[in-house]
N, C-alpha and C positions, 0 to 999 in steps of 0.2 A: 239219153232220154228216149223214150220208145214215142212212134209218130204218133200214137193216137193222144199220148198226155201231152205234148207241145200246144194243141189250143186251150187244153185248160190251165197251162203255165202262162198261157200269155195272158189269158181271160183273168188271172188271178193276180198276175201282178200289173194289168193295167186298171185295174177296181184298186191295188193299194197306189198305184199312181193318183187315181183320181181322190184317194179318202186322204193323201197327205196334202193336199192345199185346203181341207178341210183343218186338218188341222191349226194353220196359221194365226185365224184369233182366236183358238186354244194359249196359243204359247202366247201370245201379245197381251191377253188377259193375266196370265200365270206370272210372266213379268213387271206386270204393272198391280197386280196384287201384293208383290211380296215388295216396291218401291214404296206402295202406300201405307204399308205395314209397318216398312223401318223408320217411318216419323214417332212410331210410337217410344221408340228409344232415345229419343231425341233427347230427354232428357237427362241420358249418363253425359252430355257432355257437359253440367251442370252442378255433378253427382260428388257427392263429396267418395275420396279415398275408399271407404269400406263398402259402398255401392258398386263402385267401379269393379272393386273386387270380386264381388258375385257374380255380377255381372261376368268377368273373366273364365269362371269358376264354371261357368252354363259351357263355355266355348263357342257363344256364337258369335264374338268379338274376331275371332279366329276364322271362321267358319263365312261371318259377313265379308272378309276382306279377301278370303280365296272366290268367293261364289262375285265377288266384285268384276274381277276380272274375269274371272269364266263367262260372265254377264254381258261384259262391254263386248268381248271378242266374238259371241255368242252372235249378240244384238248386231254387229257390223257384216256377219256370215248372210243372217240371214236375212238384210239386208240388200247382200250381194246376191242369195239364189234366188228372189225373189224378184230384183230386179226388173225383169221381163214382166212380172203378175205370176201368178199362180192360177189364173183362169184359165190360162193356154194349155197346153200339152206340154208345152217345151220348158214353162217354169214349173210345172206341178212335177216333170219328170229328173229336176234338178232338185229340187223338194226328197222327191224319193232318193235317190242317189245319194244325199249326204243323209240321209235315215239314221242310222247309227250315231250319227255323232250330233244331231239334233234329240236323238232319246236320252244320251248321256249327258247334255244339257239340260232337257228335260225335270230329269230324276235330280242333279244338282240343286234345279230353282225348285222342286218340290222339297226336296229333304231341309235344304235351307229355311224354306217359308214354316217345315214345321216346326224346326229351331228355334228361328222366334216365336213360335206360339208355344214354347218350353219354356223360354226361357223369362219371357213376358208372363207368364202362371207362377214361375217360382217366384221373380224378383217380387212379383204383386204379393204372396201369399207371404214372404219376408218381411216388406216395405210399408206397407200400406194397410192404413188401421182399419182395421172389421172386428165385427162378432168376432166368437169363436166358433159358432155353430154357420154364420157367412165364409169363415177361413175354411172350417169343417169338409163344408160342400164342397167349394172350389179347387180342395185337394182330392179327395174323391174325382172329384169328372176330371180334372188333370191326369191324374193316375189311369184313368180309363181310357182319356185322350188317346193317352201316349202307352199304353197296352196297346191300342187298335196299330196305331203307325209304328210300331217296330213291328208287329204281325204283315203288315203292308209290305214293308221293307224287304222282310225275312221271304215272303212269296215274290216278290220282283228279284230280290237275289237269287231264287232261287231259278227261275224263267232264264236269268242271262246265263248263271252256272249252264242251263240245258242248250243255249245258243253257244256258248264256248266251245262245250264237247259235242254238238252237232257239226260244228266247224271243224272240229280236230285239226289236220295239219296243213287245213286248205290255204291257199296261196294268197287269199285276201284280206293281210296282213292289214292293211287300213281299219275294217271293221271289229278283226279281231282287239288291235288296241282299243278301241272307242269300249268296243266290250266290257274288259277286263276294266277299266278305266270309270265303266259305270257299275261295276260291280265291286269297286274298289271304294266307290260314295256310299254303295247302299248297307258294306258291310261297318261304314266307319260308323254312318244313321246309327243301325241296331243295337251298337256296340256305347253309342251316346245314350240312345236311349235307356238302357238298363244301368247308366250311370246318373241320370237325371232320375229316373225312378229314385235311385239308392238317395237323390239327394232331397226330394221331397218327402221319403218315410223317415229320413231325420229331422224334417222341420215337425217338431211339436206341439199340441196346444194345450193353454191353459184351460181348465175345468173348474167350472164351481157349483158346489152342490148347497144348496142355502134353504131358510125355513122350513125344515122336518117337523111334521107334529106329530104326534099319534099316542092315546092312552093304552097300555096293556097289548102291546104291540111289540113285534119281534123287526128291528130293521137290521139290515146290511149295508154299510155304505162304504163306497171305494169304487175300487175298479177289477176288472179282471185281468187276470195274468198277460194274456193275450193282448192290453192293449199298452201296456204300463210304458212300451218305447215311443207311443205317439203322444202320450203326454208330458208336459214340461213337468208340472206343478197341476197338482190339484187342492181346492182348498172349500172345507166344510164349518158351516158356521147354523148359528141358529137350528139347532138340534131340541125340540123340548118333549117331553114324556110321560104321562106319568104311571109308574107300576110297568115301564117299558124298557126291554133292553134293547143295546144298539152295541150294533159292531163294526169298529173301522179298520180297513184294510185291504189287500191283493187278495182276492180271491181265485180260486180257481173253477172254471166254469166248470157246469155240470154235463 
């Protein structure tokens, strides 16, 4: 390092010493959101067989009991670095020190918490009686939800990809695995996510097109080609007309 950048390496990483005890009720909120969160499943231990199933089928049955223990061992860490406060110099610089494997906890309790709000969207949009045009919405902003957080994912993977090979074959073999480690959660996220996509454009809904009137009138009634896989069942009743033709079927948009 040439002597004139040596103060502003120091000046830079005693500002990230002092921004990670900032962190702290970051992470103690972020764990205590995603605890308060998992009541909301509370009731698959209730759930008859084919709940359960779905349930399974999200993987955050899987997902809850690895991020369990990532959790506890997590929670006892930083515990221990904190020990002293994090007000001092001496815990905020312990703080910084285990950085890496504080971020790859981090990205665990976040990718987790959006698990269950994946998998709390589908089972509701499954389970639980609504409209069609209430299930309608709810799968739409689900879908967008969960657009945004594999986009999220895909740019944090990408950031650690850039810390890996900035690293190349440096000797601080500790960091590097936390690395690879948290880049090994966010590729598993992306890879869920575009499977939970796949498994909400399968859930279907019913349609009803009901009381058409109209004299000397030309109607169309159906659906277009484009949507024929998101509906179950569509069903048309009370059609009256008179001097009027009507056409039912898959159409093709224009």
């Amino acid at each position: 390092m040439l002597l004139y950048e040596a103060p502003k390496a120091c000046t830079s990483f005693f500002q990230e010493v002092q921004d990670a005890g900032e962190q702290l009720p970051q992470i103690r909120s972020e764990i205590s959101y995603l605890q308060h969160n998992l009541s909301s499943l509370r009731f698959l231990s209730e759930a008859d067989e084919d709940t359960i199933n779905e349930a399974k089928a999200t993987g955050i049955i899987q997902s809850m009991n690895e991020c369990g223990v990532v959790c506890d061992k997590f929670t006892r860490q930083l515990t221990r670095w904190t020990s002293s406060g994090v007000d001092r110099i001496r815990g905020k610089l312990k703080f910084k020190l285990h950085g890496a494997q504080i971020a790859k906890a981090r990205t665990r309790l976040w990718a987790t918490a959006r698990m269950l709000e994946m998998t709390i969207g589908i089972l509701t949009l499954k389970l639980v009686a609504k409209s069609q045009s209430e299930r309608a919405t709810e799968k739409s902003l689900l879908q967008q939800a969960i657009h945004g957080w594999k986009r999220q994912a895909e740019k944090d993977q990408e950031n650690v990809s850039a810390s890996l090979r900035a690293l190349g074959d440096s000797d601080d073999s500790g960091v590097i695995d936390e690395l690879e480690d948290e880049e090994i959660v966010l590729k598993q996220f992306v890879e869920t996510s575009s499977q939970t996509l796949e498994q909400i454009r399968a859930i279907k809904l019913n349609q009803t097109i009901t009381y058409i009137k109209g004299d000397d009138s030309r109607f169309e009634l159906g659906m277009p080609v484009t949507v024929v896989d998101k509906v179950a069942q569509q069903t048309i009743t009370h059609v009256e007309g008179n001097k009027s033709v009507f056409r039912l079927g898959i159409f093709k948009e224009a």
